[in-house]
C-alpha positions in Angstrom: 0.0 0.0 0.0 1.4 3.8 -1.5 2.4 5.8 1.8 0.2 8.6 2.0 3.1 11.1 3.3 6.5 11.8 2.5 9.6 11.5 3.9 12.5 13.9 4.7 15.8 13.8 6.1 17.7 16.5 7.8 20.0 16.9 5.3 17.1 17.4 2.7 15.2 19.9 5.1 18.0 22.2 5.6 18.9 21.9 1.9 15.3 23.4 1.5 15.8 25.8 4.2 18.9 27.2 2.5 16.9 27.2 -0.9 14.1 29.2 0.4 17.1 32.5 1.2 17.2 35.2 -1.1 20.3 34.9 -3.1 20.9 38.2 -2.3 20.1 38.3 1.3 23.2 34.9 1.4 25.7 36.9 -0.3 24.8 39.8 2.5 24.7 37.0 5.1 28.1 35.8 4.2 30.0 39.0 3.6 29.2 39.7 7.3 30.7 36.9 8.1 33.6 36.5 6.0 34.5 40.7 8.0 34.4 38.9 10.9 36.6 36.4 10.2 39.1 38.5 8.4 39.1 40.7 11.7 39.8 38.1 14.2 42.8 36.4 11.7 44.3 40.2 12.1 44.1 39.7 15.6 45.1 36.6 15.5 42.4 35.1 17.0 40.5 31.5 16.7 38.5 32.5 12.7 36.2 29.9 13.5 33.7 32.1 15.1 31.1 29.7 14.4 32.0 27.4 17.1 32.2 29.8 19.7 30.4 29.7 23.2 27.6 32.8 22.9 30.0 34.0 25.9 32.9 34.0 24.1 31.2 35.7 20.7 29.8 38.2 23.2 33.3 39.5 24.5 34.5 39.3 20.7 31.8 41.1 18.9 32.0 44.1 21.6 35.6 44.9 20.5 34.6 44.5 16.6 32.0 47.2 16.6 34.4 49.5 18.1 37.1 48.5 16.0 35.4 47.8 12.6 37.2 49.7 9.7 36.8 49.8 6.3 39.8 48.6 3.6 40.9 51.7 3.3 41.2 52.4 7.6 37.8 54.4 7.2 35.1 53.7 9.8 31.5 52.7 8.7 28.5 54.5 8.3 25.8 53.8 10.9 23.6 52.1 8.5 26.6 49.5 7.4 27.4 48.5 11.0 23.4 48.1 11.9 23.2 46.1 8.7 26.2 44.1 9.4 24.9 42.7 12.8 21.7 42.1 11.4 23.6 39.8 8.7 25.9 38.3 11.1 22.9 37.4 13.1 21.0 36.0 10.2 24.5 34.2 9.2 24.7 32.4 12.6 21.1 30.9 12.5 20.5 29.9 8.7 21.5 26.2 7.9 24.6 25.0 8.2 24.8 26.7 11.8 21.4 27.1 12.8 22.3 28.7 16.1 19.3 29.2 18.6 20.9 32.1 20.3 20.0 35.7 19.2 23.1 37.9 19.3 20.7 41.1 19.4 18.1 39.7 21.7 20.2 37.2 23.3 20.9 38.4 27.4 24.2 36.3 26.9 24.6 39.7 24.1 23.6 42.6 26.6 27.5 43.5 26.9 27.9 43.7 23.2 24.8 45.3 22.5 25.9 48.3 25.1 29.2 48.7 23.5 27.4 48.9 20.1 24.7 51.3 20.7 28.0 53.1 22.0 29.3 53.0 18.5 26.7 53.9 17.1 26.9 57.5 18.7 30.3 57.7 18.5 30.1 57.3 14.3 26.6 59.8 14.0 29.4 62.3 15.9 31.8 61.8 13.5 29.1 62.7 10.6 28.7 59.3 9.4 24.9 59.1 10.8 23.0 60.4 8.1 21.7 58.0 5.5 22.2 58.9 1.7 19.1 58.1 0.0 18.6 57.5 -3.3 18.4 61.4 -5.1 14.7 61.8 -6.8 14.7 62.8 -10.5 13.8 66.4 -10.6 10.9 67.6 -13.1 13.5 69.5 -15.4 15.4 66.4 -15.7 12.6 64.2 -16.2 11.1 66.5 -19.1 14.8 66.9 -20.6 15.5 63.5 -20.7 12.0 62.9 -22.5 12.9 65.4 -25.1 16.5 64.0 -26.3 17.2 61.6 -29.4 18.3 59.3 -26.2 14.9 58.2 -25.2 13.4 58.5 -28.2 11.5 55.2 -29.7 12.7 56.5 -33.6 15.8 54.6 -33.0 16.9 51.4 -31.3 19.1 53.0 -28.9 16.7 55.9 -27.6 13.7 52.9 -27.9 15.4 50.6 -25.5 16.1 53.6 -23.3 12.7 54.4 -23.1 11.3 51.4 -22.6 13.6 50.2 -19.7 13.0 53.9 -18.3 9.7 53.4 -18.1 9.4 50.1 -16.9 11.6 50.6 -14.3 9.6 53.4 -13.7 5.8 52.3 -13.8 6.8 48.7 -12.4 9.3 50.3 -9.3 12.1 47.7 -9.6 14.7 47.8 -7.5 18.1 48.7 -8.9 19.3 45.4 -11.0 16.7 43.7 -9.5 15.9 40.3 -12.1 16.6 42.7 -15.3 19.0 40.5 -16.8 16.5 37.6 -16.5 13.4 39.2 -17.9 12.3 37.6 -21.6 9.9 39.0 -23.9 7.2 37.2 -22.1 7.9 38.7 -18.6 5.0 41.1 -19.2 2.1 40.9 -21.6 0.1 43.7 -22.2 -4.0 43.3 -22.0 -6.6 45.6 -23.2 -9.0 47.4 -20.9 -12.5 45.9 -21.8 -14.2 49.4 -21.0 -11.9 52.0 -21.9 -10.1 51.0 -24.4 -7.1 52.8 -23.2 -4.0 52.3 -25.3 -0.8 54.7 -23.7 2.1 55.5 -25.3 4.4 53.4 -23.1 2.3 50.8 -23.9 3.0 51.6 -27.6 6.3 52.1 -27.3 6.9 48.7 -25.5 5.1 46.6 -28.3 7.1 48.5 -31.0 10.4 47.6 -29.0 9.4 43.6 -28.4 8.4 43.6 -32.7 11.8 45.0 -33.2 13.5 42.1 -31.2 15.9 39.6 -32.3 13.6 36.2 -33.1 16.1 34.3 -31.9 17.1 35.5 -28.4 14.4 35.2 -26.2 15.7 38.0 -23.5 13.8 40.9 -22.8 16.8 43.7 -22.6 19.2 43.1 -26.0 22.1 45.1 -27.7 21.1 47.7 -30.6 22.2 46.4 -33.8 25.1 49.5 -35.3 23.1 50.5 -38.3 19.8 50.1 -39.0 16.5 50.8 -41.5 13.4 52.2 -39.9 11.6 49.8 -41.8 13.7 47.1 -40.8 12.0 43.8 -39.4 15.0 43.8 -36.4 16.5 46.1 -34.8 18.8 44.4 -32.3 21.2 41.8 -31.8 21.2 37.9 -31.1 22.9 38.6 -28.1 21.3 40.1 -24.6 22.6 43.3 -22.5 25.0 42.6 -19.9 24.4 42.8 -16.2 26.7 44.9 -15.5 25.8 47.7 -18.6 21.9 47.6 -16.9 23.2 48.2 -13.2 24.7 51.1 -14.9 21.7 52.4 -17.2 20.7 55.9 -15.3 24.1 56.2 -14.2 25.5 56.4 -17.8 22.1 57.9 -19.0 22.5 60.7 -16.8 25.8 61.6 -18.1 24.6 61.5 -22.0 21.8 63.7 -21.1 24.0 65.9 -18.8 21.4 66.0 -16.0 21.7 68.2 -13.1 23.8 65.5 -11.4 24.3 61.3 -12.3 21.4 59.4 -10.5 21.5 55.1 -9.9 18.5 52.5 -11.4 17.2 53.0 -7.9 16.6 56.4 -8.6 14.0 56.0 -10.7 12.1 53.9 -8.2 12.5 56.6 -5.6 11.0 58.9 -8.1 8.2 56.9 -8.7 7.0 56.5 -5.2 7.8 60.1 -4.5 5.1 60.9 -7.4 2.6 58.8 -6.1 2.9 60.0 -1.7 3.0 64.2 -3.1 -0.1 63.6 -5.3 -1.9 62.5 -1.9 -4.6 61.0 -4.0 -3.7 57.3 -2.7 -3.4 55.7 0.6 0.2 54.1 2.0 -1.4 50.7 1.5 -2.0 51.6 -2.1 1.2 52.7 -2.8 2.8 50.0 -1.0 0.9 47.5 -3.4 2.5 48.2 -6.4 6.0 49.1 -4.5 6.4 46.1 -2.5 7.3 47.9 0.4 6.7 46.3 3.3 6.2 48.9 6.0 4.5 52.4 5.9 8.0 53.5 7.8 10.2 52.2 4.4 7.7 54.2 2.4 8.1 57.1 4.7 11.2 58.0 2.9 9.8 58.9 -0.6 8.2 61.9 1.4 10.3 64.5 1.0 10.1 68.1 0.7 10.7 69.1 -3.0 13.0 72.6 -3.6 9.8 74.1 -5.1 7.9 73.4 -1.5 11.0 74.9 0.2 11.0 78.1 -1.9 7.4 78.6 -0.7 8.3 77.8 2.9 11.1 80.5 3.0 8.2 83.0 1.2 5.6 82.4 4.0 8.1 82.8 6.9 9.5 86.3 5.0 6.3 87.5 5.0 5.2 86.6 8.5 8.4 88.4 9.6 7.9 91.5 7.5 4.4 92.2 8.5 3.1 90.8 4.6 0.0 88.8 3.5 1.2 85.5 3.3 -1.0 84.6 0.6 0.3 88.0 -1.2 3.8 86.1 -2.4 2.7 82.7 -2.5 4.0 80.8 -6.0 0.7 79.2 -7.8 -0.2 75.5 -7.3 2.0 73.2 -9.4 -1.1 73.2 -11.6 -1.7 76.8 -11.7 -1.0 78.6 -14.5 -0.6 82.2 -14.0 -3.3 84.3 -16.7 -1.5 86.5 -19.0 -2.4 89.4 -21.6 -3.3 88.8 -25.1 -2.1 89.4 -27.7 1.4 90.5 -26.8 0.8 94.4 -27.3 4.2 96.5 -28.0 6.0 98.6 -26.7 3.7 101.6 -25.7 4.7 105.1 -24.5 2.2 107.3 -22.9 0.9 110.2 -25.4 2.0 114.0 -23.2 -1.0 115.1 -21.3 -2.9 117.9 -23.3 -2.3 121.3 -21.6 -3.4 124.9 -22.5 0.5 125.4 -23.1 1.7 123.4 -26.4 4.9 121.2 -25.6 8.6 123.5 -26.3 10.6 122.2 -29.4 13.3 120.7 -26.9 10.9 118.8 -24.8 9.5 117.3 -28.3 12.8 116.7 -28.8 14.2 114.8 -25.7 10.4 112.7 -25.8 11.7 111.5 -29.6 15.5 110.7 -28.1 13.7 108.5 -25.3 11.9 106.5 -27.4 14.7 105.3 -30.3 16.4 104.5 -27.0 14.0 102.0 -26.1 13.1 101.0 -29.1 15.8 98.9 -29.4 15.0 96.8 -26.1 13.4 93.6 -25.6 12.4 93.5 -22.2 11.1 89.8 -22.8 14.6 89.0 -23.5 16.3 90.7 -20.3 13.7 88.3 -17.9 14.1 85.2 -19.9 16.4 84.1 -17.1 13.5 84.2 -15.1 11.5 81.9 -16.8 13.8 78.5 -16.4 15.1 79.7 -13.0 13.8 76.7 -11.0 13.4 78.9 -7.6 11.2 81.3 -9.3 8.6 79.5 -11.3 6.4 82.5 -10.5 7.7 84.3 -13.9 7.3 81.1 -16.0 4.9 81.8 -19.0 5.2 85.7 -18.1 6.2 88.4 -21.0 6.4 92.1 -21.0 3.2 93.5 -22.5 3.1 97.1 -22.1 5.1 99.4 -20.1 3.9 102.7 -18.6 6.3 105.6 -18.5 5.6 109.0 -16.5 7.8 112.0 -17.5 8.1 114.9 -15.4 8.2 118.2 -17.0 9.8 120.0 -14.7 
């Protein structure tokens, strides 16, 4: 009679249990531990830290956080040490090791935990507290990079662009996150039953998967050198490297000449950042389509863009000085300010009608006064104004008339 349940040794269970760790999340585990081990060879110390007593691991780990250094003799941020117990930790109780102890919540670890909350405040007063995160891509970067031959879809350079852009974009992947393994059937694109809805990115990414190689089936692969726009195929029988996509907004950001050179992750950030300022969708929303786990992790994309800060500075000047608050304050970001037209030229005020008829010489000077300004366009002398990024208020603005009182005396 067939056994109704299967059968599993130890060896198979904690082959499984080593199967089910994030590749990534191992090579974390074991970097941690690999430091460790490096430090206490340089000390010449026992390396096999994995047979230790949780006594003995206690006394070493509380002279490693205080001694930790970098290869170059730098000392960690505060992020890197946190992360590195959390690894170590992780390291000590995954299979082979599966340690029971807890080296963070461990009492046997109360000594060592002092003595690294103590380094902890000893790096955030050396300046290596605050975390770095990923920079946002500003609005005048995103609209120049949409507006260069580099992302656009007319060639198969600027149509891979553009279609990696925007899928890290729209789909928030995480830096080099599983982009070397997508194939052209990673996504498939469906028709909305009601609305019919077909977006450009959307048309952009079924032009780029018809101009694909028929016989490499991966998603991401290299522009062919020359090409027809009515060609069949427009790329290689070879896919991108890893390495080139882990370095696609870094090196895009440098062929655009952005405002500075932002990382894959980047986009991401800029993403989320979108979707928390519009306020029109709850954390748990947002966190759907991110993956983040926590409304705290999210917390981060909430930051306070330089347009924001440039109205802050405006409502505290006027509050100081007495003004109406509102009397300053820049439009809504989609507020257009109203503006005369036609454009009217240049118009000088007709001299006011007196019993007394205007002397030759004053006739004179009025007739000097205006060749001099005829040759002035104001419009040109505030078109600074109008791409200044701290004073949006002038954008769209022009000179329409200008009203000029002469005294006669």
């Amino acid at each position: 009679m067939a056994k109704r349940f299967a059968s599993h040794t130890e060896n198979e269970i904690l082959d499984k249990r080593s199967k089910n760790i994030a590749s990534s999340t191992e090579k974390a585990n074991k970097r941690a531990g690999n430091l460790l081990r490096e430090y206490l060879s340089e000390k010449n110390e026992d390396t096999h830290f994995e047979q230790y007593s949780p006594s003995r691991l206690n006394d070493v780990l509380k002279h490693f956080y205080l001694d930790a250094r970098k290869p170059d003799g730098e000392i960690y941020k505060v992020n890197s040490l946190d992360s590195f117990r959390y690894s170590l930790n992780r390291y000590l109780k995954a299979p082979p090791f599966l340690k029971e102890f807890d080296i963070m919540k461990y009492e046997d670890f109360n000594e060592s935990n002092q003595v690294f909350k103590t380094a902890l405040t000893e790096l955030k007063a050396n300046g290596k507290g605050a975390t770095q995160h990923f920079p946002i891509i500003s609005e005048i970067d995103r609209t120049k990079l949409y507006s260069l031959t580099f992302m656009q879809p007319s060639s198969p350079t600027g149509l891979l662009n553009k279609v990696q852009f925007d899928i890290r974009m729209y789909f928030f992947r995480r830096g080099a996150e599983n982009m070397d393994k997508m194939t052209k059937d990673t996504f498939i694109v469906k028709t909305d039953p009601k609305t019919k809805t077909k977006y450009v990115t959307v048309a952009a990414f079924q032009k780029y998967i018809s101009k694909l190689h028929p016989k490499c089936n991966r998603l991401w692969q290299r522009p062919l050198g020359s090409f027809y726009e009515d060609s069949a195929t427009w790329y290689c029988n070879s896919p991108v490297g890893r390495d080139t996509l882990a370095q696609f907004m870094n090196k895009l950001s440098k062929l655009c000449s952005l405002s500075q050179v932002y990382t894959n992750h980047s986009i991401r950030a800029t993403g989320a950042t979108i979707l928390t300022e519009s306020r029109n969708f709850a954390d748990a929303q947002i966190m759907s389509v991110t993956g983040h786990k926590s409304v705290s992790s999210l917390a981060i994309y909430q930051r306070t863009s330089d347009k924001a800060k440039f109205q802050m500075g405006q409502m505290i000047d006027a509050a100081m000085n007495g003004r109406d608050p509102d009397a300053n304050a820049l439009p809504a970001p989609n507020q257009q300010l109203t503006v005369p037209s036609p454009v009217q030229p240049l118009a000088l005020p007709t001299p006011a009608r007196s019993s007394t008829m205007a002397s030759t010489s004053q006739v004179t000077q009025m007739t000097e006064f205006r060749n001099q300004l005829s040759g002035i366009n104001f419009n040109e002398m505030f078109s600074n104004y109008d791409t200044f990024p701290q004073m949006p208020v002038f954008h769209g603005c022009y000179i329409g008339s200008i009203n000029i009182n002469m005294n006669n005396k």
